[in-house]
C-alpha positions as CSV (number, residue, x, y, z in Angstrom):
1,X,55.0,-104.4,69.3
2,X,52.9,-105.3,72.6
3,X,53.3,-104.2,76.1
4,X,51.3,-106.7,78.5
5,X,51.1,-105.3,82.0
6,X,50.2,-107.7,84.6
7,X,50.2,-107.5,88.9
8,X,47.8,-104.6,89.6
9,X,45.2,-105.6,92.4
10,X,43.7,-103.9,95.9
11,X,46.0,-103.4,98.7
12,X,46.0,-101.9,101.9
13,X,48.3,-98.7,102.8
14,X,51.2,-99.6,103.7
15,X,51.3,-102.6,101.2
16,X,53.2,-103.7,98.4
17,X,52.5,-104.9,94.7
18,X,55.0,-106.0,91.9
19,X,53.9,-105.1,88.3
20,X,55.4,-107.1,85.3
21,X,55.1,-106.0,81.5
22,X,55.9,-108.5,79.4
23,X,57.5,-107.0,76.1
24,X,57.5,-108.3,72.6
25,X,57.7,-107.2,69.0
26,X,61.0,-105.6,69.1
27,X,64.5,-106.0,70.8
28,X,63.8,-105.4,74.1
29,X,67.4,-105.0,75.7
30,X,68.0,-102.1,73.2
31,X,64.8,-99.8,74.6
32,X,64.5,-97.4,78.0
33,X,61.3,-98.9,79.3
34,X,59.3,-96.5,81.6
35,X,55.8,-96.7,84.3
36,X,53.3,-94.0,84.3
37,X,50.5,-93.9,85.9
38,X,46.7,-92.6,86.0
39,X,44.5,-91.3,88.2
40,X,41.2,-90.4,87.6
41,X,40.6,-87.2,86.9
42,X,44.0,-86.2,86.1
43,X,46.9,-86.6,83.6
44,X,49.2,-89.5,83.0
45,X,51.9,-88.8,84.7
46,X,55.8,-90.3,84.3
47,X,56.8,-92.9,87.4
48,X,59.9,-94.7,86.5
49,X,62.1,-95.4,83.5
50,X,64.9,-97.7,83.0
51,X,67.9,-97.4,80.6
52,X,68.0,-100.9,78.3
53,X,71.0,-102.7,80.0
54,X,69.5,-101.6,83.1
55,X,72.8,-99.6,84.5
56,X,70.7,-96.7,85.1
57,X,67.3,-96.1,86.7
58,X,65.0,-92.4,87.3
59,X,62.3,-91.9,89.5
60,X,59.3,-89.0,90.1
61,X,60.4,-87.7,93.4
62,X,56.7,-88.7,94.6
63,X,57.8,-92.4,94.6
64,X,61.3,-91.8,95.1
65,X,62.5,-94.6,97.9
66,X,59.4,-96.5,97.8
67,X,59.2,-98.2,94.3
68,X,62.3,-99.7,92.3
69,X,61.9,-100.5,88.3
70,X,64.1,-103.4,86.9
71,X,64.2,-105.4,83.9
72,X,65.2,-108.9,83.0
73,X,66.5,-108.6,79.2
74,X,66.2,-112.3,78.9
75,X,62.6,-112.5,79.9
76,X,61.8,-109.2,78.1
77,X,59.7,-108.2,81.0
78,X,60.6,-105.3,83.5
79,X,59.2,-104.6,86.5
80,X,58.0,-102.2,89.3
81,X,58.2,-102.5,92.7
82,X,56.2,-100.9,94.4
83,X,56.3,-100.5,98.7
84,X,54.8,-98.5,101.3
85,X,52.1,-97.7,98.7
86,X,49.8,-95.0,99.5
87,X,46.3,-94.0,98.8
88,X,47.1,-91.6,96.3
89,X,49.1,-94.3,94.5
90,X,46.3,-95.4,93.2
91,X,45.6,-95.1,89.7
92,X,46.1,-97.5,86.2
93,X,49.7,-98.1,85.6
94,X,51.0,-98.3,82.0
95,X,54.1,-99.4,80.8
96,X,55.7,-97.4,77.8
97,X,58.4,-98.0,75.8
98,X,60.3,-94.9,74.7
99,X,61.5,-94.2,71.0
100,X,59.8,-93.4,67.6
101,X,57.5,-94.4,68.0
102,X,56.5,-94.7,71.3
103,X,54.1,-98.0,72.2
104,X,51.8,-98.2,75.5
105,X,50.1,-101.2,77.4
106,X,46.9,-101.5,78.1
107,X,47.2,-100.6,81.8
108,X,46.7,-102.1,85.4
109,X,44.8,-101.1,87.9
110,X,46.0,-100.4,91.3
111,X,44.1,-99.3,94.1
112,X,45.1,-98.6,97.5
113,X,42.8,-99.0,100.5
114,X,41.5,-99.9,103.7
């Protein structure tokens, strides 16, 4: 299994970033696929998760109406979209693919700044 996340960069408040995590190793379209995220100094914390035909979608009510998480099952990526990004967004973003066992990426970084 490997999780390769990919889109993380400096932006300014306001802003907006897509992240991508390219799956392989397993059947992708058959896995909830999920975004946390890590600040420094504090735990990882859940962001997003998507159900594998992508019918259903949760959020952390701090990103609630700002970022949206899809997937494309033929690409085996899925994605999060992230807008009005603030400065406490900021932290490494991993993507996670649930199950037993559970895999992570390596992370991205995204900061948020003037």
């Amino acid at each position: 299994v490997q999780l390769v996340e990919s889109g993380g960069g400096l932006v300014q408040p306001g802003g907006s970033l897509r992240l991508s995590c390219a799956a392989s190793g397993f059947t992708f379209s058959t896995y909830v696929m999920s975004w946390y995220r890590q600040a420094p100094g504090k735990e990882r914390e859940f962001v997003a998760l998507i159900t594998g035909p992508g019918g259903y979608s949760q959020y952390a009510d701090s990103v609630k109406g700002r970022f949206s998480i899809s997937r494309d099952n033929a690409k085996n990526t899925v994605y999060l979209h992230m807008n009005s990004l603030k400065p406490e967004d900021t932290a490494v973003y991993y993507c996670n693919r649930g199950g037993n066992p559970m895999y992570w990426g390596q992370g991205t970084q995204v900061t948020v700044s003037s």
